[in-house]
C-alpha positions in Angstrom: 8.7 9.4 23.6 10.3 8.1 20.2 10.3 4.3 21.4 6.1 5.0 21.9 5.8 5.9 18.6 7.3 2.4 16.9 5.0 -0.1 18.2 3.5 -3.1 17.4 -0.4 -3.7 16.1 -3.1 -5.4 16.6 -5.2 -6.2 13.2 -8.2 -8.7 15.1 -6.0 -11.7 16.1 -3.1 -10.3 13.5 -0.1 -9.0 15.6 2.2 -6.9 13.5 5.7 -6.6 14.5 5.2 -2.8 13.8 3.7 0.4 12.3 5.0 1.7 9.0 3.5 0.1 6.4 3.7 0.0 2.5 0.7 1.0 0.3 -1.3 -0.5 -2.2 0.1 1.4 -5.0 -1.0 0.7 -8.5 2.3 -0.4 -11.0 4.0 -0.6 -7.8 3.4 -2.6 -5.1 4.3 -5.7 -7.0 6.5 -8.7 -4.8 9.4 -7.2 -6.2 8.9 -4.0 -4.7 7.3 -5.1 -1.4 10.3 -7.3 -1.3 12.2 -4.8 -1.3 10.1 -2.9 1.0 10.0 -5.6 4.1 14.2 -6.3 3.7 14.5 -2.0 4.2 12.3 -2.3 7.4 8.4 -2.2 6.2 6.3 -4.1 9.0 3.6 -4.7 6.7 3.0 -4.3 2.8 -0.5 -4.8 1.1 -0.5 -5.3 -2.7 -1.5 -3.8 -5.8 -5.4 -3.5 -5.9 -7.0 -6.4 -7.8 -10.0 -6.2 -9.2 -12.8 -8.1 -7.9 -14.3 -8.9 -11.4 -11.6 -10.3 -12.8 -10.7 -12.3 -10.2 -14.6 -13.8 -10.7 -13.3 -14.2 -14.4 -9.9 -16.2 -14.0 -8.3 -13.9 -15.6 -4.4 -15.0 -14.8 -3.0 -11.7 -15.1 -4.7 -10.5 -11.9 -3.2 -13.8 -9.7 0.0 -12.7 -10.5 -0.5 -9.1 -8.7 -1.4 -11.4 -5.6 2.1 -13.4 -5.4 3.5 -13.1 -1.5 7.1 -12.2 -1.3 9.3 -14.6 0.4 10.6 -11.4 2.5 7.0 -11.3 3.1 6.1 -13.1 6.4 2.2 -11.6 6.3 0.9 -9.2 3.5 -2.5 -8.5 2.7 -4.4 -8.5 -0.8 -6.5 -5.4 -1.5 -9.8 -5.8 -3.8 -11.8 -3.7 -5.3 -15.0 -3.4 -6.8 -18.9 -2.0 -6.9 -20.8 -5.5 -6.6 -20.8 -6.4 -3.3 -21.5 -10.6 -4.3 -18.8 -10.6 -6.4 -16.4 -9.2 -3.8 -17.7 -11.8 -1.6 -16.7 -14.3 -4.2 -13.5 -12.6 -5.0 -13.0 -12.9 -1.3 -12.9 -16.3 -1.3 -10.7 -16.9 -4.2 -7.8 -14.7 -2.1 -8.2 -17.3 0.0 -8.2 -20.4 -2.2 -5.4 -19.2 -4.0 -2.9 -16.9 -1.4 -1.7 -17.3 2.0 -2.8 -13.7 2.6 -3.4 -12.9 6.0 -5.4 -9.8 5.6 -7.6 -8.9 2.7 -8.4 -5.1 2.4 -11.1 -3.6 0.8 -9.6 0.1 -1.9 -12.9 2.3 -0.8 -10.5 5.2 -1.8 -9.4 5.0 -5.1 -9.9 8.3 -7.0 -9.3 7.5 -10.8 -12.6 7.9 -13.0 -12.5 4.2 -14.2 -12.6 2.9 -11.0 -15.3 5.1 -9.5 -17.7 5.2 -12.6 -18.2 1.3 -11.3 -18.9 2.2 -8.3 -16.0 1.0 -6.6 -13.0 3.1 -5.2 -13.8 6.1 -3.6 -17.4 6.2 -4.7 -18.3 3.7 -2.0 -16.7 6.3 0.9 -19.8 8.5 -0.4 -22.5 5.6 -0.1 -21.9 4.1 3.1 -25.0 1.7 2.5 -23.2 0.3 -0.5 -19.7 0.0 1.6 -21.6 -1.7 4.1 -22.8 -4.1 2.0 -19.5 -4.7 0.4 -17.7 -5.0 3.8 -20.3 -7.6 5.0 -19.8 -9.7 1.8 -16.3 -10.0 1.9 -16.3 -10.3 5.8 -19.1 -13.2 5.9 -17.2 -14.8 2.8 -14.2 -15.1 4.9 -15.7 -16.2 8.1 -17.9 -18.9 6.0 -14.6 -20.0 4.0 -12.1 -20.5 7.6 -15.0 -22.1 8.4 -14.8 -24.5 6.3 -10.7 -24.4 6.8 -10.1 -24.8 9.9 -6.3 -24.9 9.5 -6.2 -21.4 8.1 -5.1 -18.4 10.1 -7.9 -16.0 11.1 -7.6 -13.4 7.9 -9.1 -10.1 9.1 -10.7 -7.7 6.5 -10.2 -3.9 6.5 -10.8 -0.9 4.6 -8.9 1.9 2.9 -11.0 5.4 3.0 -10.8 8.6 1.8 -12.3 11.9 3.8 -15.4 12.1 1.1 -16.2 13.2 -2.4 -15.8 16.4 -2.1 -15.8 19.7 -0.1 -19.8 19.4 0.0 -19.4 15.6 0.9 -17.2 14.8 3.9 -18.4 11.4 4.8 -15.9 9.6 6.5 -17.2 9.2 9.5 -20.2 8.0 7.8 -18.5 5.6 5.9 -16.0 4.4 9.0 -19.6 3.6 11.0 -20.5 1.7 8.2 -17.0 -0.4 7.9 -17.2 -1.1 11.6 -20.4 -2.5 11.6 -19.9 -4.8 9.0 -16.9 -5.8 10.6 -14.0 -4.5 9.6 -10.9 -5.0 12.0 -9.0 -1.7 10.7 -9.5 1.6 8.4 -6.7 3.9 6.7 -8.0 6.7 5.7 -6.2 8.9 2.9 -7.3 12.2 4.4 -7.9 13.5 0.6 -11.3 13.9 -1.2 -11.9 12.2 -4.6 -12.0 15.4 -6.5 -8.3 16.4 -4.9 -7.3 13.0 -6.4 -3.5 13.3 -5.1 -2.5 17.3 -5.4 -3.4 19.6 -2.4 -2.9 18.9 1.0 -3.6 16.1 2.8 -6.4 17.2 5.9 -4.8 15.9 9.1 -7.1 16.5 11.1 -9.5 14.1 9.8 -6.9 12.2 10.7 -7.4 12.6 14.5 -11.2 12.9 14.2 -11.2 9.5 12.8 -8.7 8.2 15.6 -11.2 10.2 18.0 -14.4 8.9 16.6 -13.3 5.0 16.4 -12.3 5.7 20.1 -10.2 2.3 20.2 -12.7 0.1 18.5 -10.3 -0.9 15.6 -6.6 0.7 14.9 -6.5 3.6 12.5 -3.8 4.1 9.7 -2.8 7.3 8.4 -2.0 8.1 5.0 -1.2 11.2 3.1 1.4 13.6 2.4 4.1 11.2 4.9 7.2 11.6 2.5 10.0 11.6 5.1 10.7 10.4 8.8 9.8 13.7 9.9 6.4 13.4 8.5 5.7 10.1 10.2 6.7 11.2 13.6 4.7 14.5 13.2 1.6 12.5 12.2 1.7 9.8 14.3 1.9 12.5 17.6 -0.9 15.2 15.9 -3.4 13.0 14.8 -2.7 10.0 17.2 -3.0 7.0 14.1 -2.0 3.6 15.1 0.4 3.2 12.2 1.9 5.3 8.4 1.3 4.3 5.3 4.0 5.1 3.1 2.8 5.5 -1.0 4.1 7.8 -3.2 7.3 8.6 -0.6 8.5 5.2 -1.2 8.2 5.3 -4.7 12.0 4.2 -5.7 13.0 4.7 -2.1 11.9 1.6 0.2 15.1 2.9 2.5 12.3 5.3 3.8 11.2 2.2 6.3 14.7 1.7 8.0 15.1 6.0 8.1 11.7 6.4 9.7 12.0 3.3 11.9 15.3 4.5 13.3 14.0 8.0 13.6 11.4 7.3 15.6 13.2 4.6 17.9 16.5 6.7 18.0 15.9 10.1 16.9 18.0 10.3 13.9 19.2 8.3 11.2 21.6 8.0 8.1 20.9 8.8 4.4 21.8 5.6 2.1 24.4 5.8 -0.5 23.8 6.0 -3.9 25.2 2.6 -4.8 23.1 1.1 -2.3 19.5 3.3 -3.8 20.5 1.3 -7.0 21.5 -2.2 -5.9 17.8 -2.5 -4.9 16.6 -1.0 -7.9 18.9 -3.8 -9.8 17.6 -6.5 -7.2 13.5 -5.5 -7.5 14.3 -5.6 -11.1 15.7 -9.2 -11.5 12.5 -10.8 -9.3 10.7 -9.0 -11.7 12.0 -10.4 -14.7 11.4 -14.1 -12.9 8.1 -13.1 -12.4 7.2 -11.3 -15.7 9.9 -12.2 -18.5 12.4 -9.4 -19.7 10.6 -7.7 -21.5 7.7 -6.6 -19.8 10.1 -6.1 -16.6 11.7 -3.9 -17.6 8.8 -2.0 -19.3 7.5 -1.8 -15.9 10.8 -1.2 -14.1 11.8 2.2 -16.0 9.4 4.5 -14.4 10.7 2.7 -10.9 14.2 3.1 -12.3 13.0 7.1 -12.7 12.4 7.1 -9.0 15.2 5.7 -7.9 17.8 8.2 -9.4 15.8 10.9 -8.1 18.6 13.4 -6.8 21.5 12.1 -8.7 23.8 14.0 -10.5 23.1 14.3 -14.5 19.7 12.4 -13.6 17.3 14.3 -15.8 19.6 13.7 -18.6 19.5 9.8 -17.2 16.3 9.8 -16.9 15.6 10.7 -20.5 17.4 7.4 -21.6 16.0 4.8 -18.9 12.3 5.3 -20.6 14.0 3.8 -23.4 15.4 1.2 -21.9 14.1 -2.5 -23.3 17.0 -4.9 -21.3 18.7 -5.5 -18.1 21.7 -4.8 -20.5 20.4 -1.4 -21.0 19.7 -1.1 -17.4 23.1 -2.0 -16.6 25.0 0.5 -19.4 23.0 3.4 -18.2 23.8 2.5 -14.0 26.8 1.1 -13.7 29.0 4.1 -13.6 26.8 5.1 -11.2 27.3 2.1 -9.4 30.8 2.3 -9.7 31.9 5.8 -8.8 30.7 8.1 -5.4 28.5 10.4 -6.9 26.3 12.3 -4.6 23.0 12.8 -3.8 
């Protein structure tokens, strides 16, 4: 049964090597991390979400969020916005300036700056508007490979949440509306807007959704999957096509390999400490090539939070890596760490 459950998938004419995936995860899913990510076993990481507007604008800051890994055979680029032309254009520029081979569309996003735009998880709730948006991007694609004949086929999909609300449950609304615009795949976070990320995480939506699509397009599950143990049970209750990892791999990309052997072997090992930091250490440095020192390692303390999770003395650690301004500082606070066999 465990071999069934670690498969490979079919995006449109993407084939994925297999099904545990890496989130978009705002402040985290930069190269460094997905890097990370695909050498610990992830089959397929989508960036941070960029916005569609700024894109439009040129603003350089937002091409950098869209780098590719070179751990990264495919990765996807995940836009948002409210205006469905100017995701359409955005769509385009992916293309112009990326070798993505997905783009995917955040119709889940909960925080109130995103949604008061209309984008996010607003659109789960107008499924006219998230047709629209779908369409945009999906015809901007199809017009631009067009026009690139070289280029790999780039499918678009969408992330989802359940609805707005108790009193608004429209996924299945929305879903209909993705599909017919033609998006090759959904995730669904099977949260509302108004749970944002606390609560639980409704399942079942899960297999409704899996139910409802009926083999049309794979389905991705995400939500509340923070262990190996939580992948295997969602993959067999709800009947997903894939897991997508966000917050459980926050400073723990090992999560990939665990789950990956779990499923294909029924157990697995716990990494050692020295290990948990040597990627830390090693997402940091492509950071600081990407970024500069400074802001690196800005960035890298609350990742440098999550990865000594567990450790012994880490509160107390913890406490001096948000102060932290240098890979010099880094390297004080850790190396003992490093050096000595101190348990999780």
């Amino acid at each position: 049964m465990g071999n069934l459950l670690f498969h490979s998938v079919k995006i449109g004419s993407l084939e994925l090597s297999g099904n545990l995936f890496l989130a978009p995860i705002a402040g985290y899913s930069d190269r460094a991390f997905r890097a990370i990510c695909v050498e610990c076993g992830a089959s397929f990481c989508t960036t941070e979400m960029v916005s569609s507007e700024a894109l439009v604008r040129g603003n350089e800051k937002t091409e950098v969020l869209m780098l590719k890994a070179p751990e990264e055979k495919e990765y996807a680029v995940q836009i948002f916005g409210g205006n469905p032309e100017v995701m359409g254009q955005a769509a385009k520029i992916v293309l112009e300036k990326t070798p993505a081979s997905m783009i995917d569309i955040n119709a889940g996003c909960p925080v109130p700056k995103i949604t008061k735009t209309g984008a996010g998880s607003s659109l789960t709730r107008d499924p006219e508007k998230l047709y629209k948006v779908v369409k945009n991007v999906n015809d901007s694609v199809e017009e631009y490979l067009n026009d690139h004949p070289d280029r790999q086929i780039v499918p678009v999909t969408v992330k989802i949440r359940s609805g707005w609300g108790p009193g608004s449950i429209t996924w299945k609304e929305a879903a209909q509306a993705a599909i017919d615009a033609g998006a090759k795949c959904i995730t669904i976070h099977a949260r509302t807007r108004e749970q944002g990320y606390e609560g639980k995480a409704d399942w079942n939506i899960q297999k409704q959704l899996v139910e409802y699509v009926a083999g049309r397009i794979p389905v991705f599950g995400s939500g509340d999957a923070w262990t190996p143990e939580d992948a295997k049970r969602m993959l067999e209750e709800t009947g997903v096509d894939g897991v997508m990892f966000a917050r459980g791999a926050m400073g723990d990309p090992f999560l990939f390999k665990r789950t990956k052997d779990f499923l294909t072997t029924g157990a697995y090992s716990q990494e050692s400490v020295q290990e948990r930091l040597a990627a830390g250490f090693k997402e940091l440095k492509i950071n600081v090539e990407d970024k500069g020192e400074k802001l690196a390692c800005m960035q890298m303390r609350k990742k440098f939070c999550c990865y000594t999770k567990g450790l012994e003395g880490g509160a107390g650690l913890r406490k001096e890596i948000v102060a932290a301004n240098t890979v010099e500082d880094f390297t004080r606070l850790l190396a003992p760490y490093l050096l000595a066999p101190y348990l999780v």
